[in-house]
NUVEXPA-995669 format. One record per residue (C-alpha): residue number from 0; residue in three letters; y, z, x. Coordinates in nm, 3 decimals. Each point is the difference from the previous one (the first is absolute). Example, Ala and Ser with C-alpha at 12.3 -4.5 7.8 and 13.67 -1.06 7.14 Angstrom:
BEGIN
<node resi="0" resn="ALA" c2="-0.450" c3="0.780" c1="1.230"/>
<node resi="1" resn="SER" c2="0.344" c3="-0.066" c1="0.137"/>
END
This chain:
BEGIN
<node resi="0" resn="UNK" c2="8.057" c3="7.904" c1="11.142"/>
<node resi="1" resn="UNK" c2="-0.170" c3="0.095" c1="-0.328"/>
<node resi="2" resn="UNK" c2="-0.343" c3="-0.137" c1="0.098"/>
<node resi="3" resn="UNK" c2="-0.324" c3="0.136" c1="0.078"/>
<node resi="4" resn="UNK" c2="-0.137" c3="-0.176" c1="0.311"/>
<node resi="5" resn="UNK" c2="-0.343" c3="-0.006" c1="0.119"/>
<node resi="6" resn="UNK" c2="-0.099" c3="0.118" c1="0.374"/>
<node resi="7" resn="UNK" c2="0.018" c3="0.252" c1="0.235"/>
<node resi="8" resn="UNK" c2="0.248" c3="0.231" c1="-0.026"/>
<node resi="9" resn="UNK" c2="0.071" c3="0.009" c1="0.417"/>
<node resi="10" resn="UNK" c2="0.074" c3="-0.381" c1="0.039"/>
<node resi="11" resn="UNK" c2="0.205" c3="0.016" c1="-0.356"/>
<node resi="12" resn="UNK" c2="0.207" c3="0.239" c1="0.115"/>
<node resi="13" resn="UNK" c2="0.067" c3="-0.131" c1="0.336"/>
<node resi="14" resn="UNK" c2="0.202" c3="-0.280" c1="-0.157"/>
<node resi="15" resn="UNK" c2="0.215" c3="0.219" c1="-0.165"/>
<node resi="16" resn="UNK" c2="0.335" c3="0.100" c1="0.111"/>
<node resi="17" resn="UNK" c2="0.078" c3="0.293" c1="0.175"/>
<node resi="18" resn="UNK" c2="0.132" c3="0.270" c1="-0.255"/>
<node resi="19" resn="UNK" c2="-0.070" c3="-0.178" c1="-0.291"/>
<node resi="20" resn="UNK" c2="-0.163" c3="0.213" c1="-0.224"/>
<node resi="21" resn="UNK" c2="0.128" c3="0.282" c1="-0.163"/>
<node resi="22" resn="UNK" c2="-0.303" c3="0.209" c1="-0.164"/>
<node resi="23" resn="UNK" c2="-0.372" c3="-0.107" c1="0.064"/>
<node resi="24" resn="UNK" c2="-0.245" c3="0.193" c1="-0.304"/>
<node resi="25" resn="UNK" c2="-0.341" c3="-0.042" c1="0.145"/>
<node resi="26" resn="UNK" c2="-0.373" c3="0.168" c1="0.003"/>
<node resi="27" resn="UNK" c2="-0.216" c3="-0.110" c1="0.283"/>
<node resi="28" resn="UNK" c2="-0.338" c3="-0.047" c1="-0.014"/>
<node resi="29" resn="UNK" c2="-0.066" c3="0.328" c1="0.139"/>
<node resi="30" resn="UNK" c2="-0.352" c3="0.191" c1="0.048"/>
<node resi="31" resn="UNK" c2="-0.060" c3="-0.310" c1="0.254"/>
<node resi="32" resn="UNK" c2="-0.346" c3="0.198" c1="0.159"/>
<node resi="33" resn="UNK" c2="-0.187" c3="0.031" c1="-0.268"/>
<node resi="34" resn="UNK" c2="0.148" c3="-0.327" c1="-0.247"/>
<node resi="35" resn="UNK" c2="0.034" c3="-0.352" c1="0.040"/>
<node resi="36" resn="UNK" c2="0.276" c3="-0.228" c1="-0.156"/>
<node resi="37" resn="UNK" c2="-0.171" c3="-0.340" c1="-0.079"/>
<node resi="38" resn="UNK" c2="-0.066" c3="-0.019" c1="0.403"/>
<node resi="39" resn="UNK" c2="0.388" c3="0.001" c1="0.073"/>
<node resi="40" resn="UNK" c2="0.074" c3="0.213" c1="0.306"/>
<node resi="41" resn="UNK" c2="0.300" c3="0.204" c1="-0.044"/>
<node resi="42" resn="UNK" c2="0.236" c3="0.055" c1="0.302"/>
<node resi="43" resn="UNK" c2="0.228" c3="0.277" c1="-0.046"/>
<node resi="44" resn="UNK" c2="0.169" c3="0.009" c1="0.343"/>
<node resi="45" resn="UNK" c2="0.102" c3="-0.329" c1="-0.018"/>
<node resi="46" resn="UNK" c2="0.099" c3="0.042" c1="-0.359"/>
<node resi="47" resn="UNK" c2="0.181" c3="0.287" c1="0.043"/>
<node resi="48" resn="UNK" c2="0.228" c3="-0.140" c1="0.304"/>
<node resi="49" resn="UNK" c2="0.070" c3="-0.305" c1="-0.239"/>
<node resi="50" resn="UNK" c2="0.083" c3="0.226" c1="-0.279"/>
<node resi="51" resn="UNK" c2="0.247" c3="0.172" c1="0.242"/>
<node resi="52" resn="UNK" c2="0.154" c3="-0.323" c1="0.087"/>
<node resi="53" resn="UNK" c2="0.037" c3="-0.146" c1="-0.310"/>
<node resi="54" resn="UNK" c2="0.114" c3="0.319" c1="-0.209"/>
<node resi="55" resn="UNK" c2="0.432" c3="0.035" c1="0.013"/>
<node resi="56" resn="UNK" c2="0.111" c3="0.326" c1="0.193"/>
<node resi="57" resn="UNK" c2="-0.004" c3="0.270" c1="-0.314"/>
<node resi="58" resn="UNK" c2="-0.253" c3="-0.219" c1="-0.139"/>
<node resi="59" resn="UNK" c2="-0.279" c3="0.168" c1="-0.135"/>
<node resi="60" resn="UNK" c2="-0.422" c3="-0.061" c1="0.013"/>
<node resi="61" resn="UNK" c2="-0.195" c3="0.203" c1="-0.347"/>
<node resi="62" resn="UNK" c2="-0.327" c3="0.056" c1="0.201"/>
<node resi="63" resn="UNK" c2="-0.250" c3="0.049" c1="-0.302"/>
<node resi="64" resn="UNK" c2="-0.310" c3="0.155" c1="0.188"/>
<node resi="65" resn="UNK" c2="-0.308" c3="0.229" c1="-0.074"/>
<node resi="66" resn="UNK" c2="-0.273" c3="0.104" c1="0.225"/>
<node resi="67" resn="UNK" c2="-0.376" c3="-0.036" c1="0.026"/>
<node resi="68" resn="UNK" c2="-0.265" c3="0.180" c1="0.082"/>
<node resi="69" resn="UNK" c2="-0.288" c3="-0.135" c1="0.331"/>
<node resi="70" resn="UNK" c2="-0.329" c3="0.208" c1="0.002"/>
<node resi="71" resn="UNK" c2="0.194" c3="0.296" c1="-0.108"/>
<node resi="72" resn="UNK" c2="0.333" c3="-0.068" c1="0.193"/>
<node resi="73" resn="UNK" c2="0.324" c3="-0.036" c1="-0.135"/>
<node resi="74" resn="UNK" c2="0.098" c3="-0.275" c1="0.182"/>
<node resi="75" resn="UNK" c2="0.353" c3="0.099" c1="0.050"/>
<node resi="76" resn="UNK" c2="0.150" c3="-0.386" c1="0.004"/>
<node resi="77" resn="UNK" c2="0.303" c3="0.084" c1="-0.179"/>
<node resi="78" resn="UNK" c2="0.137" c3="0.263" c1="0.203"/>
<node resi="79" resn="UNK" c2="-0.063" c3="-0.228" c1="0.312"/>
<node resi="80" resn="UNK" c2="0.150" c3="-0.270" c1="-0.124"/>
<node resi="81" resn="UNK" c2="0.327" c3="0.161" c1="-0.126"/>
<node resi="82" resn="UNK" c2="0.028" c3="0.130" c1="0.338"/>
<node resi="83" resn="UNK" c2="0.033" c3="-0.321" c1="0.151"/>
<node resi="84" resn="UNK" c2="0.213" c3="-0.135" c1="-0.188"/>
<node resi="85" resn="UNK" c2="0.242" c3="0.313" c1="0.092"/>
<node resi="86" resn="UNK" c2="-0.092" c3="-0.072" c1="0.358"/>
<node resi="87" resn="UNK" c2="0.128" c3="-0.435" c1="-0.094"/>
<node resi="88" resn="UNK" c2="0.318" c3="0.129" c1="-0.080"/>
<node resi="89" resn="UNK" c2="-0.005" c3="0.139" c1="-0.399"/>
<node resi="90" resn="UNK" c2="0.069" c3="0.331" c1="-0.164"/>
<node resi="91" resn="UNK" c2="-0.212" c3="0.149" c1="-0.246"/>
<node resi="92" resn="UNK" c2="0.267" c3="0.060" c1="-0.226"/>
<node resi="93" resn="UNK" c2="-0.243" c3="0.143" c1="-0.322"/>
<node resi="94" resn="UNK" c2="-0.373" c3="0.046" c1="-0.087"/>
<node resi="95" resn="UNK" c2="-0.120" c3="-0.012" c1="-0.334"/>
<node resi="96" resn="UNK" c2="-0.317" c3="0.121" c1="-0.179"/>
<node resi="97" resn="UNK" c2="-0.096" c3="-0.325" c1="-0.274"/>
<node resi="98" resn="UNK" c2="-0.269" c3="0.231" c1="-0.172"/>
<node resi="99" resn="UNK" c2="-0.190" c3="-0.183" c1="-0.238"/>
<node resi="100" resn="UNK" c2="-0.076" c3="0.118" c1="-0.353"/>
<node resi="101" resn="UNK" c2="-0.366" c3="-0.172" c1="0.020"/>
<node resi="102" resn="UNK" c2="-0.250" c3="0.029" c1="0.284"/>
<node resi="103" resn="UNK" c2="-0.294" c3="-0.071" c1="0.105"/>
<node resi="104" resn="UNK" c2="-0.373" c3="0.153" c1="-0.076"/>
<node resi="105" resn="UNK" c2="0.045" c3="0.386" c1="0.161"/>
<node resi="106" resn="UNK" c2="-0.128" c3="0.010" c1="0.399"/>
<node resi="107" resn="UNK" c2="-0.304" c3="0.241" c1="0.048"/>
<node resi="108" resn="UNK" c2="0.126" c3="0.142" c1="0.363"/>
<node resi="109" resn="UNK" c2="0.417" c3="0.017" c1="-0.081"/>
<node resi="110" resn="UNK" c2="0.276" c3="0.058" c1="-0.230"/>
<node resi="111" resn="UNK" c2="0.071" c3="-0.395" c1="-0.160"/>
<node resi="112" resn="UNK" c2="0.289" c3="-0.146" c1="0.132"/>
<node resi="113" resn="UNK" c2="0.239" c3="-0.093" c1="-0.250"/>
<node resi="114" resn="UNK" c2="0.265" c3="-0.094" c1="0.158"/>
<node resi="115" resn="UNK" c2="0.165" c3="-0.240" c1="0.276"/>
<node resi="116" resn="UNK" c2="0.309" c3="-0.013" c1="0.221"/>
<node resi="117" resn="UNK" c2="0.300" c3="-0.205" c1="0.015"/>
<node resi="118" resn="UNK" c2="0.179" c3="0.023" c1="0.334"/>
<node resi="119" resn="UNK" c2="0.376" c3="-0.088" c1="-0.013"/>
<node resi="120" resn="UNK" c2="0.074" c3="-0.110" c1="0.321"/>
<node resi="121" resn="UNK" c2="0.374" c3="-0.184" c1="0.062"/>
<node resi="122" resn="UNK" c2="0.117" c3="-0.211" c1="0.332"/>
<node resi="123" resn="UNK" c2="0.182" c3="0.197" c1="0.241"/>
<node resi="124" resn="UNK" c2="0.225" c3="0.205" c1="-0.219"/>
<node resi="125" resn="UNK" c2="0.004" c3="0.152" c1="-0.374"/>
<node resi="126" resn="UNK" c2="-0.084" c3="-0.237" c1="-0.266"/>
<node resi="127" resn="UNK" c2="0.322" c3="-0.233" c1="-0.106"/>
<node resi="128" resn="UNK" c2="-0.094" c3="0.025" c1="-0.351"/>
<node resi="129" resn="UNK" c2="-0.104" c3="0.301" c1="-0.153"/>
<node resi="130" resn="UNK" c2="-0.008" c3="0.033" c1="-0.404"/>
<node resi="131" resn="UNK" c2="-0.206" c3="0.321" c1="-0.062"/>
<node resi="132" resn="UNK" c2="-0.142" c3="-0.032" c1="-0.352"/>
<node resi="133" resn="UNK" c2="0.099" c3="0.320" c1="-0.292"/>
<node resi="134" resn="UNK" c2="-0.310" c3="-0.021" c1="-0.229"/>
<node resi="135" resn="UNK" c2="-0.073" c3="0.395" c1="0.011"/>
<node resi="136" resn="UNK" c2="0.148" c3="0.149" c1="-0.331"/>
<node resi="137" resn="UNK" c2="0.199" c3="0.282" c1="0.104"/>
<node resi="138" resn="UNK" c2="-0.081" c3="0.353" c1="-0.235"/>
<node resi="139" resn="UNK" c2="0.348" c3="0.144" c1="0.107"/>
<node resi="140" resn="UNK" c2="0.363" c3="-0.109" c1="0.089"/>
<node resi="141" resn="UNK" c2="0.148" c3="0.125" c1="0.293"/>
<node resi="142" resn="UNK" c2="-0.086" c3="0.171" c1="0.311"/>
<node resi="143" resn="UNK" c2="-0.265" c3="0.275" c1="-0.079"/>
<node resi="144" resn="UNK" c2="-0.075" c3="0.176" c1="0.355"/>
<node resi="145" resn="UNK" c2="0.139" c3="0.056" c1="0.360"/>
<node resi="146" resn="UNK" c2="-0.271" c3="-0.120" c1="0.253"/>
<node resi="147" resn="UNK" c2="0.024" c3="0.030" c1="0.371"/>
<node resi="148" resn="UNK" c2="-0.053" c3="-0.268" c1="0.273"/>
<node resi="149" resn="UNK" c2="-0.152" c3="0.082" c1="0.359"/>
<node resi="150" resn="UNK" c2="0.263" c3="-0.091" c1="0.287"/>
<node resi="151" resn="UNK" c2="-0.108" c3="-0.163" c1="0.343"/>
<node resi="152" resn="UNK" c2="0.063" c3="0.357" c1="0.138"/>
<node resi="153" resn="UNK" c2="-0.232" c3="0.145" c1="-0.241"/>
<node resi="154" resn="UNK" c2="0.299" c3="0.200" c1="-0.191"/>
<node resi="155" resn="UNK" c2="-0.048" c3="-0.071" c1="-0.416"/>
<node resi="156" resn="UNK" c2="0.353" c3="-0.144" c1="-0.157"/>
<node resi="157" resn="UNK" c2="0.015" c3="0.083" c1="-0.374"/>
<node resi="158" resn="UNK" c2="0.082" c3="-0.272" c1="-0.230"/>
<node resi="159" resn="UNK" c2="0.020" c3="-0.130" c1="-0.386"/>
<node resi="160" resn="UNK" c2="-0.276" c3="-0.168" c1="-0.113"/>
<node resi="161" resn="UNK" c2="0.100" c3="-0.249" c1="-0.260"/>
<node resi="162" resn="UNK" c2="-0.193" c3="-0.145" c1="-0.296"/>
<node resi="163" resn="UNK" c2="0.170" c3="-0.357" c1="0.044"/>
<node resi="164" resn="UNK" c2="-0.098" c3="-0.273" c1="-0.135"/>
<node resi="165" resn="UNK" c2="0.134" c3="-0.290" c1="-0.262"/>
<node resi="166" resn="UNK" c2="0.216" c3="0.124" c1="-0.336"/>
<node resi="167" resn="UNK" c2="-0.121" c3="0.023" c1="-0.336"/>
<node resi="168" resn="UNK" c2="0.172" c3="-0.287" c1="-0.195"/>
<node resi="169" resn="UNK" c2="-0.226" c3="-0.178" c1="-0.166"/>
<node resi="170" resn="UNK" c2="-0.293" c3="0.175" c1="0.076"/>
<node resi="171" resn="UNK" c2="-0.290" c3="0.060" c1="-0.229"/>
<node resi="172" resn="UNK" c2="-0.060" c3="0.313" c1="-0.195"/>
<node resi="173" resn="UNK" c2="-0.127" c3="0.256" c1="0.232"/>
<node resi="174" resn="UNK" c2="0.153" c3="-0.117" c1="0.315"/>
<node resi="175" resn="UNK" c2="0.352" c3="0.123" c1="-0.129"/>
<node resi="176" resn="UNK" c2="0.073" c3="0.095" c1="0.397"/>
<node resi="177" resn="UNK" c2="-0.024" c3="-0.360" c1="0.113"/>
<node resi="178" resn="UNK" c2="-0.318" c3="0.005" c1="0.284"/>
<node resi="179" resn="UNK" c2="0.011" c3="0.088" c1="0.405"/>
<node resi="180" resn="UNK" c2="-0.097" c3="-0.190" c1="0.315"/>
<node resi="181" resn="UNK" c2="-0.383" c3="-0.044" c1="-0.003"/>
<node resi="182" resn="UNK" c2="-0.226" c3="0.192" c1="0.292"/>
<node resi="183" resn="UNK" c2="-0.194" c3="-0.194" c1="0.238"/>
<node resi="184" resn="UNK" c2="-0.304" c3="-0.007" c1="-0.186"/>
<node resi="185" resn="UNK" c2="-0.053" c3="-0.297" c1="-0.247"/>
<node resi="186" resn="UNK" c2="-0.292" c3="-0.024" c1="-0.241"/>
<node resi="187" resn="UNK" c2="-0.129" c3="-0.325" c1="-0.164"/>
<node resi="188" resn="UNK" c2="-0.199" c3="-0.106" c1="-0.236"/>
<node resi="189" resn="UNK" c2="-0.272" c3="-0.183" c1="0.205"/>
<node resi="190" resn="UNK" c2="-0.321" c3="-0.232" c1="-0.111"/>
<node resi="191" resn="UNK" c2="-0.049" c3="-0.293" c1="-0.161"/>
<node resi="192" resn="UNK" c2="0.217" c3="-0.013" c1="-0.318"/>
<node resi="193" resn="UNK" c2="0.240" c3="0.265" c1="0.124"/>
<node resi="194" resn="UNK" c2="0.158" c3="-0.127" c1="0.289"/>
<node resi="195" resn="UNK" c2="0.135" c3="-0.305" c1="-0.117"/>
<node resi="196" resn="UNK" c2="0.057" c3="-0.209" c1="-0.282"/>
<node resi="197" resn="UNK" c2="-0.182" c3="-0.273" c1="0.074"/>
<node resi="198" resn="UNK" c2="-0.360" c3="0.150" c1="0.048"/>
<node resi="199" resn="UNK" c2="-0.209" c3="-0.290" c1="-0.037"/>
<node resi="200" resn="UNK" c2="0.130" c3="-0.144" c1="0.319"/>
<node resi="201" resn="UNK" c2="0.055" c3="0.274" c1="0.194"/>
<node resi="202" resn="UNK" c2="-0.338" c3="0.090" c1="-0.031"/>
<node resi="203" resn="UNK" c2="-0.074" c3="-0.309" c1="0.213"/>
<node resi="204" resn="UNK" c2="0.121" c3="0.198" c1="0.343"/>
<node resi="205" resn="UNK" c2="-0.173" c3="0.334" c1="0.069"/>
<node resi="206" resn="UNK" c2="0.285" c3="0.187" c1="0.116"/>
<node resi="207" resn="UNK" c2="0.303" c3="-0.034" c1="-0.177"/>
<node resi="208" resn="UNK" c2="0.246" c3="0.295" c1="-0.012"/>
<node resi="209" resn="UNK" c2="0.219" c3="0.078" c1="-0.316"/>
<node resi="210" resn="UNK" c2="0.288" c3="-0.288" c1="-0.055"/>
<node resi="211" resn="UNK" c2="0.197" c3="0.328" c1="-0.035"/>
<node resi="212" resn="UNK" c2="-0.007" c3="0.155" c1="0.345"/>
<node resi="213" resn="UNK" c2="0.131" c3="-0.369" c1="0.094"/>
<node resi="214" resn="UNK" c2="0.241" c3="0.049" c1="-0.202"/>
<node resi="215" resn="UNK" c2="0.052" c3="0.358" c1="0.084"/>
<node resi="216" resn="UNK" c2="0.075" c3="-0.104" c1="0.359"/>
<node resi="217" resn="UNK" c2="0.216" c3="-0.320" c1="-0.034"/>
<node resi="218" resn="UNK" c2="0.225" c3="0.196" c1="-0.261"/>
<node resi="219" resn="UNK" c2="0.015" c3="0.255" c1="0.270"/>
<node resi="220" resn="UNK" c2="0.115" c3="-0.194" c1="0.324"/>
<node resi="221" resn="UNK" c2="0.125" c3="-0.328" c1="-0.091"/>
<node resi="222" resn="UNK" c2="0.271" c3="-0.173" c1="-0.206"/>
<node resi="223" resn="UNK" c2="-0.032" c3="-0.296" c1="-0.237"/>
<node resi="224" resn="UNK" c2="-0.009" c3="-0.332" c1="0.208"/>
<node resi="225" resn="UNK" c2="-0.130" c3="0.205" c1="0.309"/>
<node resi="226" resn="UNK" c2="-0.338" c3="-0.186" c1="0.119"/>
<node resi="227" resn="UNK" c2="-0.328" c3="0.235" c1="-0.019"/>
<node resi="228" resn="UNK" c2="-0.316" c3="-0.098" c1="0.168"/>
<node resi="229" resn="UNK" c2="-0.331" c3="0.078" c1="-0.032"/>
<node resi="230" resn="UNK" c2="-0.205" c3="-0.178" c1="0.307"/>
<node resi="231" resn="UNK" c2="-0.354" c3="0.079" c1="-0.162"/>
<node resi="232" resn="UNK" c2="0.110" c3="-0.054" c1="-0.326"/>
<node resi="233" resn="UNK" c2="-0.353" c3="0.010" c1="-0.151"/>
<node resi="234" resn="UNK" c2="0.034" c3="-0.076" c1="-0.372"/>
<node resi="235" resn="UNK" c2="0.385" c3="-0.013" c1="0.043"/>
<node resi="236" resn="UNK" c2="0.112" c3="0.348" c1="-0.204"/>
<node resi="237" resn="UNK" c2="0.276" c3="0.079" c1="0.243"/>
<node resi="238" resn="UNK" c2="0.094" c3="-0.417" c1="-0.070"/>
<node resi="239" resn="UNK" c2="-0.004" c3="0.073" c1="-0.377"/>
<node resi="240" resn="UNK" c2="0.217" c3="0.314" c1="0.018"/>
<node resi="241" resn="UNK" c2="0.280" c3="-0.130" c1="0.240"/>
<node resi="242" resn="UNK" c2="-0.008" c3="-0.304" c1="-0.226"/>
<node resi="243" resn="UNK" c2="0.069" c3="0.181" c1="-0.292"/>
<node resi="244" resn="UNK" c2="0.266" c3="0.217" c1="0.162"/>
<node resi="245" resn="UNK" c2="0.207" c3="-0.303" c1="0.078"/>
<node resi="246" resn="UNK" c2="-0.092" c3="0.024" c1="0.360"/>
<node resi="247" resn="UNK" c2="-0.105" c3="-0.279" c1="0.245"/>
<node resi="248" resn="UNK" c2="-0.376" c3="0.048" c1="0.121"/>
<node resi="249" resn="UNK" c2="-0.206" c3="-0.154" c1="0.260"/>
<node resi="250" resn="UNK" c2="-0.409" c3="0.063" c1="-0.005"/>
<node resi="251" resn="UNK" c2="-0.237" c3="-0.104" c1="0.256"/>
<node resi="252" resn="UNK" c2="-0.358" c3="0.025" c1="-0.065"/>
<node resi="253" resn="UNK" c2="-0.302" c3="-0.141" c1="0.215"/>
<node resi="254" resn="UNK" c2="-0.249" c3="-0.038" c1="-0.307"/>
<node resi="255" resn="UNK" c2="0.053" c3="-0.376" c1="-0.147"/>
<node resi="256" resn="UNK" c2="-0.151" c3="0.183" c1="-0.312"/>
<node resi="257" resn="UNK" c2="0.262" c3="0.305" c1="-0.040"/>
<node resi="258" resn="UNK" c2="0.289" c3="-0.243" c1="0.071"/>
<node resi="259" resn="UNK" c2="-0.100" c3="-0.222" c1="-0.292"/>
<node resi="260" resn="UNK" c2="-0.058" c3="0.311" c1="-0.183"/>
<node resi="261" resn="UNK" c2="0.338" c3="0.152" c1="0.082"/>
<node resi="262" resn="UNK" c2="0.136" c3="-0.290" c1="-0.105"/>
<node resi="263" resn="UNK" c2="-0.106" c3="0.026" c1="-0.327"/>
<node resi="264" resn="UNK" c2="0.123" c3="0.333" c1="-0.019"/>
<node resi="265" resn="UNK" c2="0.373" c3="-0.050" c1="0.108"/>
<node resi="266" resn="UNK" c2="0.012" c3="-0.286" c1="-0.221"/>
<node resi="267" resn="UNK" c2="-0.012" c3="0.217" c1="-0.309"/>
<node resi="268" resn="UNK" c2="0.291" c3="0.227" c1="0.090"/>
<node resi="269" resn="UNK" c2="0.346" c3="-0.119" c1="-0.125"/>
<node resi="270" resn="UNK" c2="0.314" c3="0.179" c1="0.214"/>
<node resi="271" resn="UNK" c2="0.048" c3="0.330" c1="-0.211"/>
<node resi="272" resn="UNK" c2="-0.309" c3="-0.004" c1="-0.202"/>
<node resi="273" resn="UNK" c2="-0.395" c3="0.066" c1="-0.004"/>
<node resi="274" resn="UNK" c2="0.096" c3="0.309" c1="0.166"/>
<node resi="275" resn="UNK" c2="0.035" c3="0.215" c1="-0.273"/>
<node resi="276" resn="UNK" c2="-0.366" c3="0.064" c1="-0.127"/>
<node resi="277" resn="UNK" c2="0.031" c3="0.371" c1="0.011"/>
<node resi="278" resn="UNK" c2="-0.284" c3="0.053" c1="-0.167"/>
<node resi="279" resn="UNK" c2="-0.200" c3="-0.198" c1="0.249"/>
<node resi="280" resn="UNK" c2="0.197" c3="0.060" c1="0.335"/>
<node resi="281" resn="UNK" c2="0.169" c3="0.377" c1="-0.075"/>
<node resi="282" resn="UNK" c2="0.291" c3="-0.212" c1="0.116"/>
<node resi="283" resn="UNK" c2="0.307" c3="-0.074" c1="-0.200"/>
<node resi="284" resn="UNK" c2="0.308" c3="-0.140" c1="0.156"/>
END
């Protein structure tokens, strides 16, 4: 545990225990029509069956996926594969937007995509760990509405909507009513020198996503000492964050040249620390 090993991320996980892992933080090489990963193939049936395997019932898989576009077709390779895993045996407990704050260049013939999706998906049953993170300052205290909820028999039941959330001790000046449970849209900072605070090697993989949606997602289903894998672990962010969160990580990447480079990259991150860039990362733990 606590390594990054190099290979493919089938035959690693097949000699893994049953139920062993308890949150996997991962973003496939997707858009696998029209790009091509250093002439790796990517399997995701197999990878997904493994991932079912391995994961612990109530475990939960971050699916970090965007889509591309083929001769003027969305490809649609998210929404199939999100399906099968449903169809393996997981619930998609969540979906979140991860917009971006930067782009790229504006497309001629659509609106620019700016954002990607995170599929929550758990093993079997609810996740076993759920911490939903309060960083939303709240403008009120108190409930503030009645709102109704549709019924399965179509009736509407009337109900208290309530602006909860964490207290105001020792909050700063102009959060005096503490802040609420976040939506399920996150927003980064995104781009080289933004993302995370170590640009200079980051920059040496060409699609790393924000060290704090890794963190974002291990602080939200797992515990400290739970093990979080990433099985294309690229340039090893999710390995960085669970690191620095005090949890156990395992990464698996095919690319000799990531895995030295994730490598690197772990090795600067001391447990509770290197994580608190906000500046950098729009992250602060």
């Amino acid at each position: 545990m606590n390594k990054i090993i190099c290979g493919d991320c089938v035959d690693i996980m097949k000699t893994l225990p049953d139920g062993y892992i308890d949150l996997t933080v991962t973003s496939p090489p997707y858009g696998t029509k029209v790009r091509k990963y250093h002439g790796f193939n990517f399997d995701f049936e197999a990878t997904a069956q493994q991932l079912y395997r391995v994961m612990k019932p109530g475990g939960v898989l971050c699916w970090v996926i965007g889509d591309t576009t083929a001769k003027g077709d969305r490809t649609g390779e998210p929404y199939r594969q999100v399906l099968r895993f449903k169809e393996i045996g997981f619930l998609l407990h969540d979906v979140i937007a991860f917009v971006k704050t930067g782009t790229t260049f504006p497309s001629k013939h659509r609106y620019t995509n700016a954002w990607e999706q995170i599929f929550v998906l758990s093993k079997d049953t609810k996740p076993k760990t759920i911490h939903l993170i309060a960083d939303i300052p709240r403008r009120w205290l108190g409930s503030f509405s009645t709102t109704t909820h549709r019924q399965a028999d179509g009736s509407l039941k009337k109900s208290k909507a309530a602006n909860c959330g964490l207290g105001s001790k020792g909050r700063a000046k102009g959060t005096e009513y503490g802040f609420r449970t976040r939506d399920n849209i996150w927003t980064y900072k995104n781009g080289y020198g933004f993302s995370q605070p170590d640009p200079d090697l980051a920059k040496q993989h060409s699609a790393v996503f924000p060290l704090a949606l890794a963190c974002d997602c291990i602080i939200s289903w797992s515990n400290p000492g739970d093990i979080v894998l990433d099985p294309m672990s690229g340039s090893a962010t999710t390995c960085k964050a669970a690191k620095g969160l005090g949890r156990d990580y395992l990464g698996i990447e095919v690319s000799p040249d990531y895995v030295k480079l994730g490598k690197q990259r772990v090795a600067l991150v001391g447990k509770g620390e290197y994580l608190n860039d906000e500046e950098k990362t729009g992250y602060k733990i």
